[in-house]
Backbone bond lengths (Angstrom), bond angles and torsions (degrees), N, CA, C in turn:
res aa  C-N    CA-C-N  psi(-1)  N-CA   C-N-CA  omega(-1)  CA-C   N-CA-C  phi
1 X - - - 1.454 - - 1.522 109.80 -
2 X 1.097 110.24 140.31 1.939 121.77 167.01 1.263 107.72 -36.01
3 X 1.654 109.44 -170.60 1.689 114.78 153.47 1.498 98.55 -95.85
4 X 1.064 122.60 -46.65 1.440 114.26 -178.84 1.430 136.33 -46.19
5 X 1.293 97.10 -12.03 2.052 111.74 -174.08 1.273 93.49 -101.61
6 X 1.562 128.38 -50.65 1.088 137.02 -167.86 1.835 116.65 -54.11
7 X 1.624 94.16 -16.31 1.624 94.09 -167.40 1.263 116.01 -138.19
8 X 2.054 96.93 26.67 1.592 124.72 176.11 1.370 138.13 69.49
9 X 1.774 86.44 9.35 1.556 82.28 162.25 1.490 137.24 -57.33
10 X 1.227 114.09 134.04 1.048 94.66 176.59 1.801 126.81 -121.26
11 X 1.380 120.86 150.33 1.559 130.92 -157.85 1.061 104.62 -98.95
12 X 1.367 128.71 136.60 1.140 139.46 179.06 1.429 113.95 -85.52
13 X 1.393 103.69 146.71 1.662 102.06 -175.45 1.655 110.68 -104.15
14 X 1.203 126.90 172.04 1.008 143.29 178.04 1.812 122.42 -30.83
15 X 1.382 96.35 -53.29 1.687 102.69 168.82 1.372 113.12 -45.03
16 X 1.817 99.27 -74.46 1.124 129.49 163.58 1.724 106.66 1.47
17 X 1.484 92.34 -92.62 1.018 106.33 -178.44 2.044 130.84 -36.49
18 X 1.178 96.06 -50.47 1.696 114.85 169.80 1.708 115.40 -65.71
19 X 0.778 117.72 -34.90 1.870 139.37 162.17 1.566 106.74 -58.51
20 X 1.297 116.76 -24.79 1.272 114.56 -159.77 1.838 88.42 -112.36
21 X 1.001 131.30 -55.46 1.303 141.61 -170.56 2.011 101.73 -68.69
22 X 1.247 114.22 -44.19 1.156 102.56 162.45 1.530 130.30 -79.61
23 X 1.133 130.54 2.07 1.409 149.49 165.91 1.524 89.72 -75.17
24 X 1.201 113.45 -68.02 1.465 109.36 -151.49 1.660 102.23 -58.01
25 X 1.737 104.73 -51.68 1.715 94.55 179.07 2.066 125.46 -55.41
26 X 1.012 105.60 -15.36 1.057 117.70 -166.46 1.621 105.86 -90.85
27 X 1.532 104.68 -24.89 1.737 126.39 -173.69 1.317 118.04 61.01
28 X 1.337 126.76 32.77 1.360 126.38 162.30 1.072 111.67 -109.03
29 X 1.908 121.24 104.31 1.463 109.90 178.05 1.603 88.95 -139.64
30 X 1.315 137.18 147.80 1.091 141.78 152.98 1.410 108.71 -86.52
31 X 1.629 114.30 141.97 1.590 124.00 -158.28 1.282 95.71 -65.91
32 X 1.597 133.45 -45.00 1.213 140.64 -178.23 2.039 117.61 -42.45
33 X 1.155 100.19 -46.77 1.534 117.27 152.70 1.292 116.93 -63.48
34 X 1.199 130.77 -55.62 1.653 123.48 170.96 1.327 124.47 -36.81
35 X 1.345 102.18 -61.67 1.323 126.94 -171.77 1.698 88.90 -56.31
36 X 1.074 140.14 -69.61 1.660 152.79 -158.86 1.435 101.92 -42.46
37 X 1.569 89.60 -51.63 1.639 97.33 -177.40 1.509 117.31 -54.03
38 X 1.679 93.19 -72.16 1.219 106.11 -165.90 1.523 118.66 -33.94
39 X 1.309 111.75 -34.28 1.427 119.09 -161.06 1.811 104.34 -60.29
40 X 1.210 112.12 -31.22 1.761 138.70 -179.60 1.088 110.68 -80.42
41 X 1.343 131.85 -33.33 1.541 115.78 -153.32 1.430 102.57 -94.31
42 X 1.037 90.54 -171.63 1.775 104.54 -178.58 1.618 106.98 -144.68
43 X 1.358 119.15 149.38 1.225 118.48 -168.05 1.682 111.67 -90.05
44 X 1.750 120.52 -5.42 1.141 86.60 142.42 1.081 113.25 -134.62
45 X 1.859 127.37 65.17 1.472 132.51 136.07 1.510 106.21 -67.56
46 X 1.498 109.68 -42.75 1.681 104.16 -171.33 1.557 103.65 -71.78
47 X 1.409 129.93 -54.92 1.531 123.28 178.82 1.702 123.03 -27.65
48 X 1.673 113.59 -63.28 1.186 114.82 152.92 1.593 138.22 -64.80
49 X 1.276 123.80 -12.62 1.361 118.87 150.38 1.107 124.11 -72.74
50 X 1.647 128.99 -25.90 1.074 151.33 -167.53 1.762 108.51 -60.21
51 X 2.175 91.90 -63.15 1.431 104.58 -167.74 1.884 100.70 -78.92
52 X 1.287 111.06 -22.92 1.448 107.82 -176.12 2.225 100.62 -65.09
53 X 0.917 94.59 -8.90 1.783 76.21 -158.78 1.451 92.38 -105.90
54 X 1.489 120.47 -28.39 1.429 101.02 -179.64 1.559 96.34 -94.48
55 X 1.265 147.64 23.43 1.282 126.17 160.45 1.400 75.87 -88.16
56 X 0.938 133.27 -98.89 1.817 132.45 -171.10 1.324 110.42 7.81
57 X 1.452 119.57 -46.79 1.507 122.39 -158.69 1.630 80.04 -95.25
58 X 0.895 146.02 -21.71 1.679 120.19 -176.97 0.955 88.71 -101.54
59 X 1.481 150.21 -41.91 1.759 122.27 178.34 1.560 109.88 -32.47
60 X 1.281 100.47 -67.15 1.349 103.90 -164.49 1.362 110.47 -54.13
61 X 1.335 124.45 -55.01 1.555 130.30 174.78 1.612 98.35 -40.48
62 X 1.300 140.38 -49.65 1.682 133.59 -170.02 2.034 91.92 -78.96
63 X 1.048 129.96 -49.79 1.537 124.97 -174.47 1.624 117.84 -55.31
64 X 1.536 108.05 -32.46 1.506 122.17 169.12 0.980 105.17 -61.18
65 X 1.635 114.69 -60.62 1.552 122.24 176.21 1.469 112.64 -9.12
66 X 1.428 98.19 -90.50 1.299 128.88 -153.93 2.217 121.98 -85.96
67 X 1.967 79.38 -1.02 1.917 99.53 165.00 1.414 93.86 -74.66
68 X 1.575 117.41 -33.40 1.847 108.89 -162.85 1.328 108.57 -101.68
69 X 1.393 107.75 -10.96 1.841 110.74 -177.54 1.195 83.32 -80.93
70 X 1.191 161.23 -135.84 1.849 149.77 154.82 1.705 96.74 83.93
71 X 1.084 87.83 -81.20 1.380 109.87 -150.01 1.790 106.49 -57.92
């Protein structure tokens, strides 16, 4: 085991992680949640959740686009 397991840290998982990154874009986080998080995350679980959700959010923003340019 690490030192870090050994002395309960604990790692945030994947949800976790995406829950936390979409809170933040959206800006509703209570500090009490921050704090929870923060203690788990890792700086680059949030980087790649980060870039995965806003390419997501501009796919969709260009697919809307072009459902109504269509039309």
């Amino acid at each position: 085991m690490n030192a870090g397991a050994m002395m309960g840290e604990r790692r945030a998982g994947p949800l976790q992680v995406m829950r936390t990154v979409l809170s933040a874009l959206f800006g509703v986080r209570h500090r009490r949640m921050h704090e929870e998080d923060a203690a788990g995350l890792r700086p680059g679980q949030v980087i790649v959740a980060g870039i995965i959700v806003v390419a997501a959010f501009v796919l969709a923003i260009v697919a809307f686009v072009q459902f109504v340019a269509i039309k």
